[in-house]
C-alpha positions as CSV (number, residue, x, y, z in Angstrom):
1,X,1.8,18.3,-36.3
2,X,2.0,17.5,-39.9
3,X,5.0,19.3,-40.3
4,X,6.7,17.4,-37.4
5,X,5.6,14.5,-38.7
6,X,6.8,14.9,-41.9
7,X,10.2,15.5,-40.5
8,X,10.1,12.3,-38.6
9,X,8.9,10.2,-42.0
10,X,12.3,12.0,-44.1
11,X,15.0,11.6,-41.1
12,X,14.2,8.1,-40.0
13,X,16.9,6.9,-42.0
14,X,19.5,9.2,-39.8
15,X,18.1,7.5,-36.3
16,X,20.9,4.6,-35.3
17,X,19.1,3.5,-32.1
18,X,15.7,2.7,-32.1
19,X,15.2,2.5,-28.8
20,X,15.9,6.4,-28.7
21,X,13.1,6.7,-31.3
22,X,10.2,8.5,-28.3
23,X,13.0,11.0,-27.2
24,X,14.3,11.6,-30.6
25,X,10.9,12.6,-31.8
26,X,10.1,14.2,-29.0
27,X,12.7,16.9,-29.7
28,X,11.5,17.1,-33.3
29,X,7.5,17.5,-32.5
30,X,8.8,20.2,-29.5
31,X,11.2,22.2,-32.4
32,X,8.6,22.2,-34.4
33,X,5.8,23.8,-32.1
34,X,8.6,26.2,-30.6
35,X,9.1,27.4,-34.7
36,X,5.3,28.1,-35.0
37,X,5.5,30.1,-31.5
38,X,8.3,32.4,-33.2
39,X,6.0,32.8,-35.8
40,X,3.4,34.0,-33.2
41,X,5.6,36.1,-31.3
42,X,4.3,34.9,-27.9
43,X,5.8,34.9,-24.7
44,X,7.2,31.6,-23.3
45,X,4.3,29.7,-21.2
46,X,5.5,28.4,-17.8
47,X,4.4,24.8,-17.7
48,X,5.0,23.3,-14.9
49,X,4.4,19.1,-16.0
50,X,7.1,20.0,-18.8
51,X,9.7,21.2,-16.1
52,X,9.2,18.9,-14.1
53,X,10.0,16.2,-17.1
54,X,13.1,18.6,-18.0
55,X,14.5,18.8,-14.6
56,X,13.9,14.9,-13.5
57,X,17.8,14.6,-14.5
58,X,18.7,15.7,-11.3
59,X,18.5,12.4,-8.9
60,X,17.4,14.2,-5.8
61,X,13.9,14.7,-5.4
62,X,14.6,17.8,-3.1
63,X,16.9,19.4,-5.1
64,X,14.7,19.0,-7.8
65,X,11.9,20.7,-6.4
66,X,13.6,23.3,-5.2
67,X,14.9,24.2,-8.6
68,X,11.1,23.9,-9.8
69,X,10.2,26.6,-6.9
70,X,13.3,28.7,-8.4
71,X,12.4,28.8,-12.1
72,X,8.7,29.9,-11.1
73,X,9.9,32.0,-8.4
74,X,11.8,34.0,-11.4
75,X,10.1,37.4,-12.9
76,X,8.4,36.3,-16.4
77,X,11.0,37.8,-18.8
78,X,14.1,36.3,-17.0
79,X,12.7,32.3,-16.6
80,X,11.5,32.4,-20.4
81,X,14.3,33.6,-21.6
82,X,16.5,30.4,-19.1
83,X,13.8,28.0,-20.6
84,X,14.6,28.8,-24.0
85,X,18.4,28.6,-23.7
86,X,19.1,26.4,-21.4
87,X,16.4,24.1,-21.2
88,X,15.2,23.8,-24.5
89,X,18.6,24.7,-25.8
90,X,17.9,27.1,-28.2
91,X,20.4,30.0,-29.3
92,X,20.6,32.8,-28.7
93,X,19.5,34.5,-31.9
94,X,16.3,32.1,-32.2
95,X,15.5,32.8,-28.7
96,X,15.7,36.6,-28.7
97,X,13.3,36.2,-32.7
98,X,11.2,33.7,-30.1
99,X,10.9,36.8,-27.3
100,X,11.0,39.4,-29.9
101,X,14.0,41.2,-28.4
102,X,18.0,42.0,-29.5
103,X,20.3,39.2,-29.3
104,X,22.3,41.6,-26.7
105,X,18.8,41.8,-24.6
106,X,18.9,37.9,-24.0
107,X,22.4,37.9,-23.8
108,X,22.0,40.4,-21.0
109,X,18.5,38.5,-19.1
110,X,20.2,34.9,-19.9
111,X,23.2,36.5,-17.2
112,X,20.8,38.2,-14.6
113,X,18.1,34.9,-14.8
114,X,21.0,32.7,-13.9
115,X,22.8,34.8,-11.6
116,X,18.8,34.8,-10.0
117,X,18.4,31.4,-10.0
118,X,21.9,30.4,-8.6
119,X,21.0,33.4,-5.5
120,X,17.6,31.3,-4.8
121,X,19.6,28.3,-4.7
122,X,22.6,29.6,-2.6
123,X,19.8,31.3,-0.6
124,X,18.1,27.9,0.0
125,X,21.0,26.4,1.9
126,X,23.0,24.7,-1.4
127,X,26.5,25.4,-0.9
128,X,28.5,26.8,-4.4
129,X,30.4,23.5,-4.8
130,X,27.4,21.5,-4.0
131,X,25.8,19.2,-6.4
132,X,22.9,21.9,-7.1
133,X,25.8,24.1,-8.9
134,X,26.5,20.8,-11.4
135,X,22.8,20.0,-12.1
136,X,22.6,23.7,-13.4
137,X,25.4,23.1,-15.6
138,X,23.3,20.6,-17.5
């Protein structure tokens, strides 16, 4: 925490809108817990409250759930590695130090979690050029 905060105190000059101040240090507190877990070498938790918050982009409420019941429906290994990459938008190379794994590894289970995910959405009556499709892209 004092690290993050820290952070915030030197790069408060850089922040031009101050009403994106809670978001903007919300992404510096979560960076900085996300650096201590590659320290720790621990798997990705599945937190349910914080995908709800990261998936409330998408303005349909079924749609939304349905993509909640698809990340946790995922094995372990494959919805970690779609949390860290496309969710908290890490790269490659800091997700695979996160996991503990090759760069090639979560190049390879980034592929199969999304080909999973879109399969449980398809399977759930979205259609490919449906809306579901574009809130995936986000």
């Amino acid at each position: 925490m004092q690290l993050a905060l820290w952070q915030i105190h030197r790069r408060l000059a850089s922040l031009r809108d101050a009403a994106a101040l809670a978001g903007w240090t919300f992404r510096i507190v979560t960076r900085a817990c996300l650096r201590m877990l590659r320290l720790r070498r621990r798997e990705v938790a599945w937190d349910e409250d914080a995908m709800e918050h990261l998936v409330a982009v998408t303005p349909e409420p079924a749609l939304r759930q349905d993509i909640l019941r698809a990340l946790a429906s995922l094995p372990e290994p494959y919805r970690a590695i779609l949390v860290l990459r496309d969710i908290e938008e890490m790269t490659a190379p800091e997700a695979a130090d996160v996991l503990g794994i090759s760069v090639e590894a979560t190049k390879s289970r980034l592929h199969r979690a999304r080909t999973l995910l879109r399969e449980r959405l398809l399977g759930g009556g979205y259609a490919a050029g449906s809306r579901a499709r574009t809130a995936l892209r986000r």
